[in-house]
NUVEXDO-694209 format. One record per atom (N, C-alpha, C): residue number from 0; atom name; z, y, x. Coordinates in Angstrom, 3 decimals, always signed. Layout:
<pts>
num;atomo;pz;py;px
NUM;CA;Z;Y;X
...
</pts>
This chain:
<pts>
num;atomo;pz;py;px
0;N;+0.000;-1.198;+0.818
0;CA;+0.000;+0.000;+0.000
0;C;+0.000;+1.261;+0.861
1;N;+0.145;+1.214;+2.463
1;CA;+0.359;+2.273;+2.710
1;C;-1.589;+2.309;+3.302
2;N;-2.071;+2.184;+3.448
2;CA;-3.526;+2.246;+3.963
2;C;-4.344;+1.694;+2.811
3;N;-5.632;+2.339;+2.963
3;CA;-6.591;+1.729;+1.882
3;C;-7.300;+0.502;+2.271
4;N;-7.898;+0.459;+3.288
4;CA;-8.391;-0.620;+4.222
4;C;-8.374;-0.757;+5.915
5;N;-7.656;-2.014;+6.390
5;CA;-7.803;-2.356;+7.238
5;C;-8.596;-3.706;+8.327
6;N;-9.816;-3.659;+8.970
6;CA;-10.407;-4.457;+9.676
6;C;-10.374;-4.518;+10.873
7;N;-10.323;-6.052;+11.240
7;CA;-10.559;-6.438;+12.632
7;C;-11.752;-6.478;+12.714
8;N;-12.021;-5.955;+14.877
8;CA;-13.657;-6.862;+15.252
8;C;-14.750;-6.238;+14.602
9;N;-14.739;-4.562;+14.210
9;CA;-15.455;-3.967;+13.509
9;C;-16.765;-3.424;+15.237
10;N;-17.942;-3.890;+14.509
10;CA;-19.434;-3.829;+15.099
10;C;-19.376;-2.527;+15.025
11;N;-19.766;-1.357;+16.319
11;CA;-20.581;-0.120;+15.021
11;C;-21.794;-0.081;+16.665
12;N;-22.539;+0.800;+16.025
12;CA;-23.770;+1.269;+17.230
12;C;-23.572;+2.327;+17.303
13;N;-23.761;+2.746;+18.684
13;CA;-23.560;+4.128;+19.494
13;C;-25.194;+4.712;+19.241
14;N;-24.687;+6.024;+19.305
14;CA;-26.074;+6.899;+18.798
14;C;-27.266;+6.495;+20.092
15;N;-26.954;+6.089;+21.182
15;CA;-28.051;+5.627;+21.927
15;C;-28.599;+4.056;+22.222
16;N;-27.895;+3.112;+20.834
16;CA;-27.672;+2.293;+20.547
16;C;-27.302;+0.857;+21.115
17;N;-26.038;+1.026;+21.882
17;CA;-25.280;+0.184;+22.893
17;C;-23.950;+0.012;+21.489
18;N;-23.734;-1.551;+21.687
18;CA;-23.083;-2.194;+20.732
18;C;-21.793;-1.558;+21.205
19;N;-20.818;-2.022;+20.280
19;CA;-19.471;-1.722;+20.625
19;C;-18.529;-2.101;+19.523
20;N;-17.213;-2.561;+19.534
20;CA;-16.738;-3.755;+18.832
20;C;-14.997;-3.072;+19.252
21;N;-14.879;-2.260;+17.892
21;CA;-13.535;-1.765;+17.672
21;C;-12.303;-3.049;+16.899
22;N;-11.115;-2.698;+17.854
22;CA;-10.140;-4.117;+17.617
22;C;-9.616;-3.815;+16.601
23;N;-9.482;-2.301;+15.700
23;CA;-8.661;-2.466;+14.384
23;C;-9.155;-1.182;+13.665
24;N;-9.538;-1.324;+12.843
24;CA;-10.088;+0.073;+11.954
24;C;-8.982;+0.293;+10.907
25;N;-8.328;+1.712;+10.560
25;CA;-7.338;+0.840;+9.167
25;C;-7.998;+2.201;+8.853
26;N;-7.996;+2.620;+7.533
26;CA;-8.787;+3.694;+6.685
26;C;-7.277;+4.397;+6.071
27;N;-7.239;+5.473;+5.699
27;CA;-6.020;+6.132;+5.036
27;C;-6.810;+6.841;+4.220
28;N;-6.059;+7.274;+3.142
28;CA;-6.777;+8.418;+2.035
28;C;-7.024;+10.075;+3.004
29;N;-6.129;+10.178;+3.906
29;CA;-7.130;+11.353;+4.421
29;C;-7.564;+11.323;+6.193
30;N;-7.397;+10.165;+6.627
30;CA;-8.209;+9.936;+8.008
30;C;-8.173;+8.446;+8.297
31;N;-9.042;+8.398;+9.599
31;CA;-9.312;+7.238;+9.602
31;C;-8.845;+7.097;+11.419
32;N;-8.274;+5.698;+11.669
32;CA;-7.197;+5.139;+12.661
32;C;-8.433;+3.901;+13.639
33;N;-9.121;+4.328;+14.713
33;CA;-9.259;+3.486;+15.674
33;C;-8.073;+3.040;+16.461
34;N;-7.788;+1.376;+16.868
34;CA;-6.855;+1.681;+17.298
34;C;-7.713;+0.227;+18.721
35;N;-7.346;+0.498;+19.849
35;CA;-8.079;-0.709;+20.806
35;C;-6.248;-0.907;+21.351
36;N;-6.609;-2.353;+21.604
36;CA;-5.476;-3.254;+21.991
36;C;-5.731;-3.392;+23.370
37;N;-4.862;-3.219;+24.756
37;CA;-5.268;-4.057;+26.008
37;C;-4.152;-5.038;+26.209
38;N;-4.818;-5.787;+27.144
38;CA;-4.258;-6.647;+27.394
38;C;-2.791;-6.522;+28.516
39;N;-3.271;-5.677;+29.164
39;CA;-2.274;-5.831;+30.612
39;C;-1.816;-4.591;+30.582
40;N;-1.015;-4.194;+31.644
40;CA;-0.330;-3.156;+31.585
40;C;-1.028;-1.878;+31.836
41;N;-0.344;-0.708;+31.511
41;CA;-1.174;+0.771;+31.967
41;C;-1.574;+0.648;+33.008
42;N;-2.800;+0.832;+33.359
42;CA;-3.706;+0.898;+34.697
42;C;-4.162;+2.345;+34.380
43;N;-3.287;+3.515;+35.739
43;CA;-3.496;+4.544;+35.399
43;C;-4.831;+4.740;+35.627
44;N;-6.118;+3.674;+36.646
44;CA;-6.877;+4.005;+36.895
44;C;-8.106;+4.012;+36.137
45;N;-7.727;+3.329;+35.049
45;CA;-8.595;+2.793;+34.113
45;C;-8.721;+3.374;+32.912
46;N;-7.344;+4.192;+32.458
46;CA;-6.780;+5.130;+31.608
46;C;-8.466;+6.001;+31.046
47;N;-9.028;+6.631;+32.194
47;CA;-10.028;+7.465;+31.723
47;C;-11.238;+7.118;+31.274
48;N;-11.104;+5.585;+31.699
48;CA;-12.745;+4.858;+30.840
48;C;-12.101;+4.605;+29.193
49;N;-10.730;+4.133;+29.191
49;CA;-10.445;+3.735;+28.074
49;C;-10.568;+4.648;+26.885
50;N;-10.602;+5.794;+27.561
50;CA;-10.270;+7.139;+26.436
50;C;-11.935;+7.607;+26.104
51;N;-12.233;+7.294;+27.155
51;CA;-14.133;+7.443;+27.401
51;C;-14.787;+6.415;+26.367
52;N;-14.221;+5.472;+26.319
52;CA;-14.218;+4.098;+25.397
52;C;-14.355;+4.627;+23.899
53;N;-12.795;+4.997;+23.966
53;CA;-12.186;+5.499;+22.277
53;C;-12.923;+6.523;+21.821
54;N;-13.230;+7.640;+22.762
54;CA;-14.029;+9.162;+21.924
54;C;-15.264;+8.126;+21.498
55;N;-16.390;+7.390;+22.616
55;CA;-17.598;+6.579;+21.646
55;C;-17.099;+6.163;+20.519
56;N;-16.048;+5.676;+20.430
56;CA;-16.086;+4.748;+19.105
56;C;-16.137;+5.563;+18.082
57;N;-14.712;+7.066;+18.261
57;CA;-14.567;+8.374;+17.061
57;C;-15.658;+8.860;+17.525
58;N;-17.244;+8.868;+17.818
58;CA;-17.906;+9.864;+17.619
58;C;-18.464;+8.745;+16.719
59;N;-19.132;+7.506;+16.686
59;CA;-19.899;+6.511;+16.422
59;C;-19.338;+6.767;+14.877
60;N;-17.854;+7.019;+14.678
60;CA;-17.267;+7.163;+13.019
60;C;-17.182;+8.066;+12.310
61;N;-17.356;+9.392;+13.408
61;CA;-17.567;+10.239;+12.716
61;C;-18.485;+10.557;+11.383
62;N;-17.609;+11.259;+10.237
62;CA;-19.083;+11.401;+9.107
62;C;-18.902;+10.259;+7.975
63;N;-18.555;+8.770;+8.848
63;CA;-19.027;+7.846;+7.904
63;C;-17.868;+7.455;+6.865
64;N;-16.728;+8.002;+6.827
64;CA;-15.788;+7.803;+6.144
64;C;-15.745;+9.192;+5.394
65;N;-16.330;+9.589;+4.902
65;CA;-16.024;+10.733;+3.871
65;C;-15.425;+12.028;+3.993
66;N;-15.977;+12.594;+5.362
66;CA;-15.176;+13.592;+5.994
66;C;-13.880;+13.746;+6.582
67;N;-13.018;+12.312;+6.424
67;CA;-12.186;+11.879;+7.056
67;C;-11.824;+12.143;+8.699
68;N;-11.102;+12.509;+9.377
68;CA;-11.028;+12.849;+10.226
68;C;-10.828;+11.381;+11.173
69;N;-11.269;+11.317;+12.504
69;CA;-10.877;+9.714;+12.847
69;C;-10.173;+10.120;+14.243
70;N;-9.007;+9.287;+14.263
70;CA;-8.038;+9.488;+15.304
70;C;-8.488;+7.947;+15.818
71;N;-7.699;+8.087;+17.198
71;CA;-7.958;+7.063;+18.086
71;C;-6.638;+7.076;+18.815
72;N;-6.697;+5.498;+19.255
72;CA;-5.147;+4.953;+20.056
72;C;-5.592;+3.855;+21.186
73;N;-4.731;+4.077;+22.539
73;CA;-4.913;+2.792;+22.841
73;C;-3.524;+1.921;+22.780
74;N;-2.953;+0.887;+22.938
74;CA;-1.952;+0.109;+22.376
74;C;-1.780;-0.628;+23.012
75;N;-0.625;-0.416;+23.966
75;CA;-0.555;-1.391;+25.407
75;C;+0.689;-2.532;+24.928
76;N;+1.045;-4.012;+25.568
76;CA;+1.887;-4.837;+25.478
76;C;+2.890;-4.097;+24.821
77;N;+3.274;-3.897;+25.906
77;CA;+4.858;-3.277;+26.249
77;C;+4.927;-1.924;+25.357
78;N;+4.093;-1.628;+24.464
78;CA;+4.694;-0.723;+23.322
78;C;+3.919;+0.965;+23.668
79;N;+3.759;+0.791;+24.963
79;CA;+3.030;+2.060;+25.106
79;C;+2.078;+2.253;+24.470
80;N;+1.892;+3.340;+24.091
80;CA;+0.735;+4.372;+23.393
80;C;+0.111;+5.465;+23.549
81;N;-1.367;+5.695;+23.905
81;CA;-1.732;+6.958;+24.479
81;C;-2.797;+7.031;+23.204
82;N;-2.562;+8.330;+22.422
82;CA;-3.590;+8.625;+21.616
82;C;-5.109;+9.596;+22.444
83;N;-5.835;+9.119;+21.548
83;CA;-7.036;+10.195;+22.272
83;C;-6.894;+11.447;+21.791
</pts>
C-alpha cells in the first residue's frame, strides 16, 4: 500500500541504444525510485561509474512515468546508501 508498483530486472534502452537492466523500479504516486543493489563493499573508486550508471538509467526514465520525477540509489550490503 505504500507504492503503486514495484519491479525487478527492469530492461530499458538508452537513447543511443545500449541495453541496461535496472535491479528495482518501485513507482510512487508522485516519483519514481531506481534503486541498483552491489554486491561488495563501497569501492570509493568505482563510486563514479556507479552514479554514471544510475543518471543513464534516470535519464532513460525520464518522461515515461507521467511527469514523475525519478530518483536514484545505490544500496550497498552493509546498509550504506548513496543517492544520485
Amino acid at each position: 500500500a505504500q507504492y503503486l508498483a514495484a519491479h525487478n530486472e527492469v530492461e530499458i534502452v538508452h537513447a543511443d541504444g545500449r541495453l541496461g537492466r535496472i535491479d528495482r523500479l518501485v513507482v510512487f504516486e508522485d516519483a519514481v525510485w531506481v534503486l541498483d543493489y552491489k554486491s561488495g563493499a563501497v569501492d570509493a573508486q568505482m563510486l563514479a561509474s556507479y552514479r554514471a550508471q544510475l543518471a543513464g538509467y534516470a535519464a532513460a526514465l525520464d518522461g515515461v512515468y507521467e511527469g514523475r520525477p525519478v530518483h536514484a540509489m545505490l544500496v550497498f550490503p552493509d546498509g550504506t546508501r548513496h543517492r544520485l
